[in-house]
Structure formats: structure tokens, C-alpha cells
C-alpha positions in Angstrom: -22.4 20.8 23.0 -19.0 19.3 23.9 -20.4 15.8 23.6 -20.9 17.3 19.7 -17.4 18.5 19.4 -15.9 15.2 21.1 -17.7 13.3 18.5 -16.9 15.7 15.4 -13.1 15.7 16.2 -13.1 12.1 17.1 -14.5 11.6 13.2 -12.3 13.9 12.1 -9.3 12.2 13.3 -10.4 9.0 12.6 -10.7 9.4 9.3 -7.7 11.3 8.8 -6.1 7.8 10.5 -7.8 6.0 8.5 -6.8 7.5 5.3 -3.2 7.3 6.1 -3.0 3.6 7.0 -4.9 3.0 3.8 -3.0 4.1 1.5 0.3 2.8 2.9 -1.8 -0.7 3.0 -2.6 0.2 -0.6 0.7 0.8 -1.4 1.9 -2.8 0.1 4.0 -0.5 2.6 4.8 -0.1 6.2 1.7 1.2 8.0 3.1 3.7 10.0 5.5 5.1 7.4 4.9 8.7 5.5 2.0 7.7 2.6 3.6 11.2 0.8 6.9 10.0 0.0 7.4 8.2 -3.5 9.0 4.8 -3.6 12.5 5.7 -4.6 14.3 4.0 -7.7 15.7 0.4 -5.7 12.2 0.2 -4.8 10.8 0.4 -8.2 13.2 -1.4 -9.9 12.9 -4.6 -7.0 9.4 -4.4 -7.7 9.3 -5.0 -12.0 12.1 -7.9 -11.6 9.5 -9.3 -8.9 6.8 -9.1 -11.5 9.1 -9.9 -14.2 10.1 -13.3 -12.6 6.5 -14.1 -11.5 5.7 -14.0 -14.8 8.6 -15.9 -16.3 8.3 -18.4 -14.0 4.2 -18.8 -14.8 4.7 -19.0 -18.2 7.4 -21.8 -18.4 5.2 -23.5 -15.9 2.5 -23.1 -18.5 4.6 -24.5 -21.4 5.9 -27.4 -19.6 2.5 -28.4 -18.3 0.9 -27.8 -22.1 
């Protein structure tokens, strides 16, 4: 019976660990931080001029190269 318990609480907390560091890996964030807390407004903002210039930059790649 405790050999039971060991491995229900083992699976338990394993997946509860797993969970966490997946959505922070999801969320392209620190692995250990809180996965509850929303990004905040710099962190947003960084992230859309990031995809904003990606995609600038691809498509005057793509026009020079036409």
C-alpha cells in the first residue's frame, strides 16, 4: 500500500511539474517563472515590433530578390 501511494503522489507531482514548465516553455518564458502571471504591456509591445520587423525585413528581402 505505500509503494501505491509513493507512486500516485510521485504522478501527481510530476505532472503538476510538468504542466508548469510547459506552459512557460509554451509561452517562450523563463522555466521556473510563475505560468499565471500575464506578460505585462513592454512585454507585448517588444514582442509585435519583433514580428513587425521580421516581417518587414522578409518582405523587402522578397522584393529585392523578385
Amino acid at each position: 500500500m505505500k509503494t501505491l501511494n509513493g507512486i500516485v503522489i510521485g504522478l501527481l507531482a510530476g505532472m503538476a511539474l510538468g504542466l508548469w514548465f510547459g506552459v512557460n516553455i509554451g509561452r517562450e518564458v523563463d522555466i521556473f517563472s510563475n505560468p499565471f502571471v500575464e506578460p505585462g504591456l513592454g512585454d507585448k509591445i517588444g514582442d509585435k515590433a519583433s514580428e513587425l520587423y521580421d516581417d518587414t525585413r522578409k518582405a523587402i528581402d522578397k522584393e529585392l530578390n523578385h
